[in-house]
PQR file with spaces between the fields and no chain letter, atoms N, CA, C, O and H, PARSE charges and radii, in Angstrom:
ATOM       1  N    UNK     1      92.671   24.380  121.932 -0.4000 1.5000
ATOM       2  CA   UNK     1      93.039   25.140  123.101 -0.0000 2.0000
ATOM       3  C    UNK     1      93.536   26.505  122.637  0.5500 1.7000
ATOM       4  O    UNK     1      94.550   26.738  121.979 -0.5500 1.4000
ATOM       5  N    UNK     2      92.584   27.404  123.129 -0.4000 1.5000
ATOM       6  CA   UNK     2      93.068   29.186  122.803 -0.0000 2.0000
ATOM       7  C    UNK     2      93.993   29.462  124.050  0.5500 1.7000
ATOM       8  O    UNK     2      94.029   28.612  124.940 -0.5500 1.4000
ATOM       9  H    UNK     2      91.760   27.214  123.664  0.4000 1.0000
ATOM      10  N    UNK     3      94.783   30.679  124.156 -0.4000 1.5000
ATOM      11  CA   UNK     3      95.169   31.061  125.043 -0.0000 2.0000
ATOM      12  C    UNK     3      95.678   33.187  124.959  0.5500 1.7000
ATOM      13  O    UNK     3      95.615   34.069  124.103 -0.5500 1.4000
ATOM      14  H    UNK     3      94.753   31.369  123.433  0.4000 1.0000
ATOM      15  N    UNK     4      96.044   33.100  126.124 -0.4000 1.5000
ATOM      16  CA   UNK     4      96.486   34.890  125.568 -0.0000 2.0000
ATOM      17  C    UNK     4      97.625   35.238  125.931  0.5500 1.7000
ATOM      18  O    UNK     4      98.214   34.172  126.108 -0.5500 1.4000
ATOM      19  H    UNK     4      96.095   32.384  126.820  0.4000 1.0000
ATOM      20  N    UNK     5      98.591   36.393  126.245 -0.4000 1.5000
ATOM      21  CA   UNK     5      99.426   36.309  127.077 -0.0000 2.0000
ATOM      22  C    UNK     5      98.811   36.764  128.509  0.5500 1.7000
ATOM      23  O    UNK     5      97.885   37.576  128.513 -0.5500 1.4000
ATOM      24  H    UNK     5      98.113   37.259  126.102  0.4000 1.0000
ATOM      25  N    UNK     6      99.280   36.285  129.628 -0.4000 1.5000
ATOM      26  CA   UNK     6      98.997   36.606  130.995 -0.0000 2.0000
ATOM      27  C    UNK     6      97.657   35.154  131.208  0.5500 1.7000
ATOM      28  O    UNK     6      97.043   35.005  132.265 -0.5500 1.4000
ATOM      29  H    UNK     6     100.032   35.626  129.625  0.4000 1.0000
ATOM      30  N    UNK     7      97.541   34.633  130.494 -0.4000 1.5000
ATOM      31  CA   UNK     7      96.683   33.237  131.047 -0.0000 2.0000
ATOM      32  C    UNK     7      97.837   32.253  131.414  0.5500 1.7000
ATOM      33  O    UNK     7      98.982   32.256  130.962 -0.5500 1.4000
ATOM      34  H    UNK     7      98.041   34.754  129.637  0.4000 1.0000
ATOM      35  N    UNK     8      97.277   31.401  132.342 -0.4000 1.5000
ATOM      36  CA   UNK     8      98.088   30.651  132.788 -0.0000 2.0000
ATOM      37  C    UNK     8      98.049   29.380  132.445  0.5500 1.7000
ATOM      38  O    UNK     8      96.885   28.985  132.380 -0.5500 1.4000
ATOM      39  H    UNK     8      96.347   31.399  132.708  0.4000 1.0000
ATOM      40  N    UNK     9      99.003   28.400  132.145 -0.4000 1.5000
ATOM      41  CA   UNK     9      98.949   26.613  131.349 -0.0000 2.0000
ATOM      42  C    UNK     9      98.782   26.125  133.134  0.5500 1.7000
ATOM      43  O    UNK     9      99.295   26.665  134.114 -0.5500 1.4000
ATOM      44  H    UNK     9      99.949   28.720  132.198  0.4000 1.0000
ATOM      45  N    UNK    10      97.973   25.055  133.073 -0.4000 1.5000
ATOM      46  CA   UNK    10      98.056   24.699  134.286 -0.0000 2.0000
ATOM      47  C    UNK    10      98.280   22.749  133.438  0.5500 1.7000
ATOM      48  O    UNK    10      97.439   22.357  132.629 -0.5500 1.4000
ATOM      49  H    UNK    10      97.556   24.616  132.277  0.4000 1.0000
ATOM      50  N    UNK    11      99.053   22.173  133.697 -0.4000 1.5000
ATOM      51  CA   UNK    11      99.271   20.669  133.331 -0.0000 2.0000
ATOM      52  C    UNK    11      98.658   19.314  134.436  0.5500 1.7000
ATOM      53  O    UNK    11      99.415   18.902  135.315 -0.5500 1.4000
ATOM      54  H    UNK    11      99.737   22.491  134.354  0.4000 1.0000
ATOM      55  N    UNK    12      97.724   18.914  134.328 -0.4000 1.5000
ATOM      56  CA   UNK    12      97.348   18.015  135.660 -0.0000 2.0000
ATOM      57  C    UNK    12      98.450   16.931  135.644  0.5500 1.7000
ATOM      58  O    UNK    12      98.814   16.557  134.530 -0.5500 1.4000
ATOM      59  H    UNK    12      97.109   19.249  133.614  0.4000 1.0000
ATOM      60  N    UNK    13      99.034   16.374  136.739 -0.4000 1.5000
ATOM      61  CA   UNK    13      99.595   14.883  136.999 -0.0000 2.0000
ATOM      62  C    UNK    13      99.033   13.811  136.986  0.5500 1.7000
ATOM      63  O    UNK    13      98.099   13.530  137.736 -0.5500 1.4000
ATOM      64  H    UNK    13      98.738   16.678  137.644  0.4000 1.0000
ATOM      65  N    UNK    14      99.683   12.799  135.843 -0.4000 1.5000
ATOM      66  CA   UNK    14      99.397   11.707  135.948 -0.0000 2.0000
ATOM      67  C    UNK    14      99.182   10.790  136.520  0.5500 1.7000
ATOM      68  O    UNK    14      98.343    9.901  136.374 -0.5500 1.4000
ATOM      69  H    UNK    14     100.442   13.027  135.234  0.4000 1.0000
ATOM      70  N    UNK    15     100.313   11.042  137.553 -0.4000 1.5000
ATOM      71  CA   UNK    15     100.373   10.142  138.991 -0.0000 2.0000
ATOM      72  C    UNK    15     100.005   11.045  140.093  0.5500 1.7000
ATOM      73  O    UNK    15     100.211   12.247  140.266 -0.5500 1.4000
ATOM      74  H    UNK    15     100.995   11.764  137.672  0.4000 1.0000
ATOM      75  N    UNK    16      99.290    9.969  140.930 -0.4000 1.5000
ATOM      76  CA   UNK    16      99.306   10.777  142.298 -0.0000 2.0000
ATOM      77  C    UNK    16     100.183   11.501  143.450  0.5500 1.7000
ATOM      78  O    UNK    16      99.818   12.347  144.267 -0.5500 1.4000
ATOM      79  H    UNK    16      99.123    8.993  140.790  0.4000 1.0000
ATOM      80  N    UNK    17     101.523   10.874  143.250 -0.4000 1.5000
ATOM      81  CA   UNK    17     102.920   11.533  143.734 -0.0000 2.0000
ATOM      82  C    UNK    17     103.569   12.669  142.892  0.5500 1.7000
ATOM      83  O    UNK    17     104.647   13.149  143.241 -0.5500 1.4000
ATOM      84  H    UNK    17     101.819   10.187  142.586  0.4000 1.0000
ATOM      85  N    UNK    18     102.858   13.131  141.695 -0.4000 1.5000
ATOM      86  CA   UNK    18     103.299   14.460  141.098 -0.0000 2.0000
ATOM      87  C    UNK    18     102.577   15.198  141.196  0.5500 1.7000
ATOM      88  O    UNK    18     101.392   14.922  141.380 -0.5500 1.4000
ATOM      89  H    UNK    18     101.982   12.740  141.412  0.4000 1.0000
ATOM      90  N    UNK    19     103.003   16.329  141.113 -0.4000 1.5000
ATOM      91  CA   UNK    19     102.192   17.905  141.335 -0.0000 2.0000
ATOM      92  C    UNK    19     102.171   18.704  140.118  0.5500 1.7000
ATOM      93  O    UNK    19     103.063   18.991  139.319 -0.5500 1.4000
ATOM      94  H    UNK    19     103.966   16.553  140.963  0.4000 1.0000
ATOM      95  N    UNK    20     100.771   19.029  140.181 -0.4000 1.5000
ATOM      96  CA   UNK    20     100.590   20.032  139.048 -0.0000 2.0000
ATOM      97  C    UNK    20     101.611   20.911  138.890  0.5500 1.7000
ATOM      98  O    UNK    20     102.172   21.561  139.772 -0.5500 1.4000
ATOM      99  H    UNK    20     100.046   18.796  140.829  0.4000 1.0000
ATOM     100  N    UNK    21     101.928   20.895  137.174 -0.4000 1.5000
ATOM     101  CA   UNK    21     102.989   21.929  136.724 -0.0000 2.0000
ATOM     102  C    UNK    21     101.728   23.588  136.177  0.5500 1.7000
ATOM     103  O    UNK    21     100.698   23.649  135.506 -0.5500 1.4000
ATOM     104  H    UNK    21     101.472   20.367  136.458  0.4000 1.0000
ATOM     105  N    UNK    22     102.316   24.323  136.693 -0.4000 1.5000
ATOM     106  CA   UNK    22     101.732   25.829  136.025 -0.0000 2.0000
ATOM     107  C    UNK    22     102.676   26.815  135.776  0.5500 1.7000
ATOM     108  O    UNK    22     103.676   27.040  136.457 -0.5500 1.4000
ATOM     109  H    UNK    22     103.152   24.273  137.238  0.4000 1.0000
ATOM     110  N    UNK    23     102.315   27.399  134.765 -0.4000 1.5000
ATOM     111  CA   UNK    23     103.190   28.554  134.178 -0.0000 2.0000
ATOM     112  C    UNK    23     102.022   29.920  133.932  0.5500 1.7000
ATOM     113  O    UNK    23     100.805   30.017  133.771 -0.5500 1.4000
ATOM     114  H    UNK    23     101.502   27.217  134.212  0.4000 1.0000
ATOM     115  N    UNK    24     103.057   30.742  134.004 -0.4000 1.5000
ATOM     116  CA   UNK    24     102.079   32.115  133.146 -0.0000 2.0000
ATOM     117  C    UNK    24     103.015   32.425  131.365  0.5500 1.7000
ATOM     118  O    UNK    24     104.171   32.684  131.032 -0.5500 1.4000
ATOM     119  H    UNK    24     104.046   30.663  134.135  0.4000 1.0000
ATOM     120  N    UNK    25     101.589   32.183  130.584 -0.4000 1.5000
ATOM     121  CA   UNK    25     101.986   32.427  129.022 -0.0000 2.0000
ATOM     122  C    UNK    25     102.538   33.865  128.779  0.5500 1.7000
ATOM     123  O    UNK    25     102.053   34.965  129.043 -0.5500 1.4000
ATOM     124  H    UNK    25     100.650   31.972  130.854  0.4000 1.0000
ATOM     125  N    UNK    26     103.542   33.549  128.273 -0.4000 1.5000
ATOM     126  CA   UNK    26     104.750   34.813  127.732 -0.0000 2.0000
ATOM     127  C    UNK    26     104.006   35.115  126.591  0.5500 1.7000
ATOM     128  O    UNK    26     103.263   36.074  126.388 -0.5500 1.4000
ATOM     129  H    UNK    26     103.936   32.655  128.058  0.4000 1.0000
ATOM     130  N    UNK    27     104.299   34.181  125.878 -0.4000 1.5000
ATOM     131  CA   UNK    27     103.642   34.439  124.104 -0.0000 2.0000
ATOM     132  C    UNK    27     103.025   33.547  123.989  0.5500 1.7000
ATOM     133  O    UNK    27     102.895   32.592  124.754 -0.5500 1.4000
ATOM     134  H    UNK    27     104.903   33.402  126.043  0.4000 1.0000
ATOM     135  N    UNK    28     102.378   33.835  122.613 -0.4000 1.5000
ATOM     136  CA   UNK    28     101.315   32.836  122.167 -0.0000 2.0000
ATOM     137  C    UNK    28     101.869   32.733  120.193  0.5500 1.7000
ATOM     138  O    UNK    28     101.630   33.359  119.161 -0.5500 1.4000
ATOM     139  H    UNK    28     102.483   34.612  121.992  0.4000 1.0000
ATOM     140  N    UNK    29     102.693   31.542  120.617 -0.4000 1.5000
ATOM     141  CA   UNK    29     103.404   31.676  118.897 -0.0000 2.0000
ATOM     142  C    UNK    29     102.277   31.048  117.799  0.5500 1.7000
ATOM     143  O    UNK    29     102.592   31.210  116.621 -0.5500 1.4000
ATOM     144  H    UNK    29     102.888   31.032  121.455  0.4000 1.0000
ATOM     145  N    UNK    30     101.157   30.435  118.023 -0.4000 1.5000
ATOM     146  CA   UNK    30     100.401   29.997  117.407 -0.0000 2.0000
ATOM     147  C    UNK    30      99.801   30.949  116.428  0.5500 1.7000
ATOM     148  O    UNK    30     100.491   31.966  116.348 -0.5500 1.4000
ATOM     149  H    UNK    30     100.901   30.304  118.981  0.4000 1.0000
ATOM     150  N    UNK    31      98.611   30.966  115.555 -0.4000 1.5000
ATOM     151  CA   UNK    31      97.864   31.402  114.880 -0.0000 2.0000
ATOM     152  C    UNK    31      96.717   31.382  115.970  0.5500 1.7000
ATOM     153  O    UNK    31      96.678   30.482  116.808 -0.5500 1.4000
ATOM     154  H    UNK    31      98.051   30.140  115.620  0.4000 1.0000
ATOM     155  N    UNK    32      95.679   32.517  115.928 -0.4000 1.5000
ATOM     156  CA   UNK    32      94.550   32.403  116.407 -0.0000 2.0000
ATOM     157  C    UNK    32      94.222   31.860  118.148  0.5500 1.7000
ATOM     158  O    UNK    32      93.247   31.226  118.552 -0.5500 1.4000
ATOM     159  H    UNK    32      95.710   33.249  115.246  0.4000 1.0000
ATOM     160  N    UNK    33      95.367   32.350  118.902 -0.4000 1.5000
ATOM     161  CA   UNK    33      95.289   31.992  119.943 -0.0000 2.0000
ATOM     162  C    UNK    33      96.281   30.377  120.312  0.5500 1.7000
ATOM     163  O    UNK    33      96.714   29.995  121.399 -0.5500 1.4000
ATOM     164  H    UNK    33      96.159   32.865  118.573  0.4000 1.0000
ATOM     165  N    UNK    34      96.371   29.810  119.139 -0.4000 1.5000
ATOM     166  CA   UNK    34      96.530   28.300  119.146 -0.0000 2.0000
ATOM     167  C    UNK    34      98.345   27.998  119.740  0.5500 1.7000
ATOM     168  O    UNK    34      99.353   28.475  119.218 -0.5500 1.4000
ATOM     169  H    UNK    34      96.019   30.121  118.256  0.4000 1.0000
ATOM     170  N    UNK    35      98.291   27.203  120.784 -0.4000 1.5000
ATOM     171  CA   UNK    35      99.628   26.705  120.314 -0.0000 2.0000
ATOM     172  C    UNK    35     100.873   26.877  119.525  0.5500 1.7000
ATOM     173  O    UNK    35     100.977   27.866  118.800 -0.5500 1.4000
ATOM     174  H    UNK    35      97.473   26.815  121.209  0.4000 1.0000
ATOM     175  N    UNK    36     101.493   26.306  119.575 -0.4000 1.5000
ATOM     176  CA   UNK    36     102.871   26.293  120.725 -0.0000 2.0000
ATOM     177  C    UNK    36     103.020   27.989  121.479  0.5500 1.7000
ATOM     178  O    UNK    36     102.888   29.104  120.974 -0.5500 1.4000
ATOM     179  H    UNK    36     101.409   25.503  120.163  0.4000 1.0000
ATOM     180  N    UNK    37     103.427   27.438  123.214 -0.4000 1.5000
ATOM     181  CA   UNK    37     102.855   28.612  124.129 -0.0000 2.0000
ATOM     182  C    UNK    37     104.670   28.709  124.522  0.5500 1.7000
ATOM     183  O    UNK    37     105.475   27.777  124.540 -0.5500 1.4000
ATOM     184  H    UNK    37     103.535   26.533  123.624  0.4000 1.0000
ATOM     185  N    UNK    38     104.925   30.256  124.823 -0.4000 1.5000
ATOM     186  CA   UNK    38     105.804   29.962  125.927 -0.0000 2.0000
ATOM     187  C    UNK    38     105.474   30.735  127.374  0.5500 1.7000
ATOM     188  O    UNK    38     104.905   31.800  127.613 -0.5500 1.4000
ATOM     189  H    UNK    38     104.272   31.013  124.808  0.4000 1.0000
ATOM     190  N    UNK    39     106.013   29.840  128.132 -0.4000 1.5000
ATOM     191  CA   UNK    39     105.417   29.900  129.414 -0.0000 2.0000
ATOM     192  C    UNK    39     106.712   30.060  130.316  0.5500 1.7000
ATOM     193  O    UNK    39     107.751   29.790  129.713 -0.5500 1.4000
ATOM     194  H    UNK    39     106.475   28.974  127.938  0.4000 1.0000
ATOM     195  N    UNK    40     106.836   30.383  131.430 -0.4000 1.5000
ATOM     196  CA   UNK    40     107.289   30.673  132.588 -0.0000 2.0000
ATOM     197  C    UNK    40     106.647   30.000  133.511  0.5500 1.7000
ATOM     198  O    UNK    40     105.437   30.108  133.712 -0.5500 1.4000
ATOM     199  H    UNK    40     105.993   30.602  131.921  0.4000 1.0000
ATOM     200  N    UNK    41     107.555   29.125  134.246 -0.4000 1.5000
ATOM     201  CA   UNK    41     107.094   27.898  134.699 -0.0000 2.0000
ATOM     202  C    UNK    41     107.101   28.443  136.415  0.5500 1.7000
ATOM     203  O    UNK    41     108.233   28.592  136.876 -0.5500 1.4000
ATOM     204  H    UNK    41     108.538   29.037  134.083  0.4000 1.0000
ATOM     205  N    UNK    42     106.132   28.690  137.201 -0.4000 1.5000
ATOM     206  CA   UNK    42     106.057   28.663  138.743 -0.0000 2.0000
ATOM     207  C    UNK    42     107.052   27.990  139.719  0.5500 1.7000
ATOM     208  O    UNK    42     107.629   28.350  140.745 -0.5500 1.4000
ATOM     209  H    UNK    42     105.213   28.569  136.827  0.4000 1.0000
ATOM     210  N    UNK    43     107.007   26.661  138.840 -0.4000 1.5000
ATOM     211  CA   UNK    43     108.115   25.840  140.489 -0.0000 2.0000
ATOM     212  C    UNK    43     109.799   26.638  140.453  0.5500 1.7000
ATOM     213  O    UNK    43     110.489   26.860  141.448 -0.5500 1.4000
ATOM     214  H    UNK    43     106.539   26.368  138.006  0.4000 1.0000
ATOM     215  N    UNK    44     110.239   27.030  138.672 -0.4000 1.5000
ATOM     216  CA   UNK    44     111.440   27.156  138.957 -0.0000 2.0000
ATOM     217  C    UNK    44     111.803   28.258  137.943  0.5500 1.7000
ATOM     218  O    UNK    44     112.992   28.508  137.746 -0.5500 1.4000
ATOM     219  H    UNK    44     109.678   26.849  137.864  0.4000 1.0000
ATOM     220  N    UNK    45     110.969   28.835  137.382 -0.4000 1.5000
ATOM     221  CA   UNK    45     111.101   30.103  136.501 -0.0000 2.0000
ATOM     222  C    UNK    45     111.731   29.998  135.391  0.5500 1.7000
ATOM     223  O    UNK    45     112.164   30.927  134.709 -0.5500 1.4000
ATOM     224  H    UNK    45     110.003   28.633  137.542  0.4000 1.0000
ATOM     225  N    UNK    46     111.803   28.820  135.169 -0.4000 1.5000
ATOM     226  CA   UNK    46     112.274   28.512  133.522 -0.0000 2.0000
ATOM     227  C    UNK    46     111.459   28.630  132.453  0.5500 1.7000
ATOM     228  O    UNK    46     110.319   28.168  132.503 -0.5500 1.4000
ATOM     229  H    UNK    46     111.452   28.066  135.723  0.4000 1.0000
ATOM     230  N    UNK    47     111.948   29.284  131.313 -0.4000 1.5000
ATOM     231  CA   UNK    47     111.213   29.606  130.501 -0.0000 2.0000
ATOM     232  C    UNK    47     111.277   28.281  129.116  0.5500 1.7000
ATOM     233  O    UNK    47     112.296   27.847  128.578 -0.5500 1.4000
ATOM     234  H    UNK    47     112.874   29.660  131.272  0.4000 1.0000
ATOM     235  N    UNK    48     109.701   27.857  128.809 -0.4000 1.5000
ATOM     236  CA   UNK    48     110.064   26.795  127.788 -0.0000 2.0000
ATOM     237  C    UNK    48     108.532   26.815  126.721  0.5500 1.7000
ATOM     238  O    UNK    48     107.396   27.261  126.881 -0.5500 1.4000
ATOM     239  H    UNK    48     108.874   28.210  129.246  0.4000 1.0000
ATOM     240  N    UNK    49     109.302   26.013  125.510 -0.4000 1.5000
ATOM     241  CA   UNK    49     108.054   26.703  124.498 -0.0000 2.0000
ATOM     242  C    UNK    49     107.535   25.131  124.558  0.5500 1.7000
ATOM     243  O    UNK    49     108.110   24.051  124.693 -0.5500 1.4000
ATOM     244  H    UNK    49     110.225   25.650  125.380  0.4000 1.0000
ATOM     245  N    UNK    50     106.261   25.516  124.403 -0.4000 1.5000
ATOM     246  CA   UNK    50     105.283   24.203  124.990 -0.0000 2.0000
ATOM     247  C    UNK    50     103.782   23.965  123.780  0.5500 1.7000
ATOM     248  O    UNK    50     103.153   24.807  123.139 -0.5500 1.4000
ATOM     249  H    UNK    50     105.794   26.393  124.294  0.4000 1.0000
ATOM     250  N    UNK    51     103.653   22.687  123.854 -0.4000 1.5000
ATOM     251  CA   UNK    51     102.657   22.274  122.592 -0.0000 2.0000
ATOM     252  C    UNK    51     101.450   21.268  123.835  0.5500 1.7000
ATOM     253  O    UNK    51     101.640   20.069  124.036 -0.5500 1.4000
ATOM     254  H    UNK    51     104.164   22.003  124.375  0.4000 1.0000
ATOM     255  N    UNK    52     100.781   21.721  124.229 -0.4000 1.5000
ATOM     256  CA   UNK    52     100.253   21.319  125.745 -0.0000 2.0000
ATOM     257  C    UNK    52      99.078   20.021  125.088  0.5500 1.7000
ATOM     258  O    UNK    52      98.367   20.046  124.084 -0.5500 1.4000
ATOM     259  H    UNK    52     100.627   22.695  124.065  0.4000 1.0000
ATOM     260  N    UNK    53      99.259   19.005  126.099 -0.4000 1.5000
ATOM     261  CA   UNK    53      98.933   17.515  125.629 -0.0000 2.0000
ATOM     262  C    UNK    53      97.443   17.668  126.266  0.5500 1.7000
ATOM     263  O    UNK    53      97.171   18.777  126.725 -0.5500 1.4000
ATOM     264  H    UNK    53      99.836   18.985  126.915  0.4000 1.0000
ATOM     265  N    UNK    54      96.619   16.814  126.319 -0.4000 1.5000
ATOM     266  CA   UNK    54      95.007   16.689  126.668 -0.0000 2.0000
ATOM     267  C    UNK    54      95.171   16.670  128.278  0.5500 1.7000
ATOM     268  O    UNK    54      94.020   16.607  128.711 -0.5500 1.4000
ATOM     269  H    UNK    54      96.840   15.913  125.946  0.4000 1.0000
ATOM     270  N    UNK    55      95.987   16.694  129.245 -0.4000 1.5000
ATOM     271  CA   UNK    55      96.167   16.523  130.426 -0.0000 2.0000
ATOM     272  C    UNK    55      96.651   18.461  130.818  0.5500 1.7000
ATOM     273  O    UNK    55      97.268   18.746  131.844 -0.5500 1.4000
ATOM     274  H    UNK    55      96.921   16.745  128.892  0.4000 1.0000
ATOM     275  N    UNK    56      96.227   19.503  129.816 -0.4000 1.5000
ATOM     276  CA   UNK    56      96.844   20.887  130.133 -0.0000 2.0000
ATOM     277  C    UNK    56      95.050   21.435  129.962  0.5500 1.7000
ATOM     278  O    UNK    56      94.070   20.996  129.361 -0.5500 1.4000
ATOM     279  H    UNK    56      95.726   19.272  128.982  0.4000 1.0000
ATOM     280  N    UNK    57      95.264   22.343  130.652 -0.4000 1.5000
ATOM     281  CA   UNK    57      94.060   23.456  130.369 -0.0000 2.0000
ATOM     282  C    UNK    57      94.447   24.891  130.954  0.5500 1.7000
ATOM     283  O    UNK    57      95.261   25.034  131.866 -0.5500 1.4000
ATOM     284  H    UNK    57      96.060   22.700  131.140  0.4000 1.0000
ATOM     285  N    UNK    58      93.837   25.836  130.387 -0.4000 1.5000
ATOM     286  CA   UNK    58      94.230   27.111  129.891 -0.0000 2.0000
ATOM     287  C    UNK    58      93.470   27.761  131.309  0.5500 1.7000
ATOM     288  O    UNK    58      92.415   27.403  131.832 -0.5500 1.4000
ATOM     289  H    UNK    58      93.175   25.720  129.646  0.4000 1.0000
ATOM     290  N    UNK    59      94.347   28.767  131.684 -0.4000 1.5000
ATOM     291  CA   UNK    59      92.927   29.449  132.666 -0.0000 2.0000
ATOM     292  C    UNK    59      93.291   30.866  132.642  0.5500 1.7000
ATOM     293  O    UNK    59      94.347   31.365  133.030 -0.5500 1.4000
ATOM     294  H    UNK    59      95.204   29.058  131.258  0.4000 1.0000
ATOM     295  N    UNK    60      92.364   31.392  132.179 -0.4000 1.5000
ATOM     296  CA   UNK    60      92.178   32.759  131.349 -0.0000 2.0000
ATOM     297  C    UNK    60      92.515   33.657  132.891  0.5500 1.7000
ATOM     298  O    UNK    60      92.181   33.282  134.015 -0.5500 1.4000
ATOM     299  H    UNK    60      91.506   30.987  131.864  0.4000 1.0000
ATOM     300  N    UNK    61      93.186   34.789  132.576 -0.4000 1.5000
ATOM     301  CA   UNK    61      93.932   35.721  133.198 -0.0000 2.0000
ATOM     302  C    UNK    61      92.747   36.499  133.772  0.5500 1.7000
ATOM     303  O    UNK    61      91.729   36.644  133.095 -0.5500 1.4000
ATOM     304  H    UNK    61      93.457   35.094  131.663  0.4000 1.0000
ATOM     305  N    UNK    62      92.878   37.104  135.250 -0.4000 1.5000
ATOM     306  CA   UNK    62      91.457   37.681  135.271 -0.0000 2.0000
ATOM     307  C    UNK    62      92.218   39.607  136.281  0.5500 1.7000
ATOM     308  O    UNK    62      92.948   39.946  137.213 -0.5500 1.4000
ATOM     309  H    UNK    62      93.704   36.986  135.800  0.4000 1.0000
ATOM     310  N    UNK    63      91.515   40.097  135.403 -0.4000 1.5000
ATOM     311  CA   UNK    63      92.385   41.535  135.828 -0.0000 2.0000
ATOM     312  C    UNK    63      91.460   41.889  137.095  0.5500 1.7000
ATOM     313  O    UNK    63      90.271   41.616  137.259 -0.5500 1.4000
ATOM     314  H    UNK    63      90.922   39.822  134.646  0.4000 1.0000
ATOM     315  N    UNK    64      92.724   42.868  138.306 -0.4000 1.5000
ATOM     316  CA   UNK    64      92.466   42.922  139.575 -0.0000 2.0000
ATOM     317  C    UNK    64      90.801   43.713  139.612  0.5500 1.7000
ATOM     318  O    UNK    64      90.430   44.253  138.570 -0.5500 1.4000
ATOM     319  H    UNK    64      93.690   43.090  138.172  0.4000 1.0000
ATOM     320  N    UNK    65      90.088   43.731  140.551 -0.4000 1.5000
ATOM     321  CA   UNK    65      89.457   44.731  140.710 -0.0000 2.0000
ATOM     322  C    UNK    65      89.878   45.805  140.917  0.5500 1.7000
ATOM     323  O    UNK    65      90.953   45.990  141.486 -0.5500 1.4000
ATOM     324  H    UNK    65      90.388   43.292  141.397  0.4000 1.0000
ATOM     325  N    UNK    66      88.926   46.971  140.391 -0.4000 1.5000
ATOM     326  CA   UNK    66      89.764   48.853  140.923 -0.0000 2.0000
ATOM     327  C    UNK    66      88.887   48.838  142.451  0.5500 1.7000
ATOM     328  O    UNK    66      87.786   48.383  142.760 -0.5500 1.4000
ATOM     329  H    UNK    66      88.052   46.822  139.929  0.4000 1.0000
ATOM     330  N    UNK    67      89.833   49.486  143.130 -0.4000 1.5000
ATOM     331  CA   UNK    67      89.544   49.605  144.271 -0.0000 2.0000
ATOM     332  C    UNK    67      88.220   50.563  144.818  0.5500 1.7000
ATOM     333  O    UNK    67      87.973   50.645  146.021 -0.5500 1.4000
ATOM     334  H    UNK    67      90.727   49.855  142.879  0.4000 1.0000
C-alpha cells in the first residue's frame, strides 16, 4: 500500500453496525510511499500514526478542477 500526503485512508468495517473510519494522510513516515501513515481522522479530528491492516485502502487525492 503506497500513499501521499492529501490521500485519504479509508478503513472498511467488519461488522455491519460499524461505520467506515476515514482520515486525510498528514505524512507518509514510510520509505517509498509505504507505511506507517499519519492521518487525521474525519469522525473526530484526532490525529494518529497508523500501520493500515488488509481491511484499509488508499484513495489517491484528486486536485479541484480550474474553473
Amino acid at each position: 500500500m503506497k500513499a501521499k500526503v492529501g490521500d485519504r485512508l479509508v478503513i472498511m468495517s467488519q461488522h455491519l453496525d460499524e461505520r467506515v473510519s476515514e482520515g486525510e494522510i498528514l505524512e507518509v513516515r514510510g520509505a517509498d510511499g509505504e507505511p506507517p501513515f499519519l492521518v487525521r481522522w474525519e469522525e473526530n479530528g484526532h490525529e494518529a500514526l497508523v500501520f493500515p491492516g488488509p481491511d484499509a485502502h488508499v484513495v489517491p487525492y484528486e486536485h479541484p478542477a480550474p474553473a
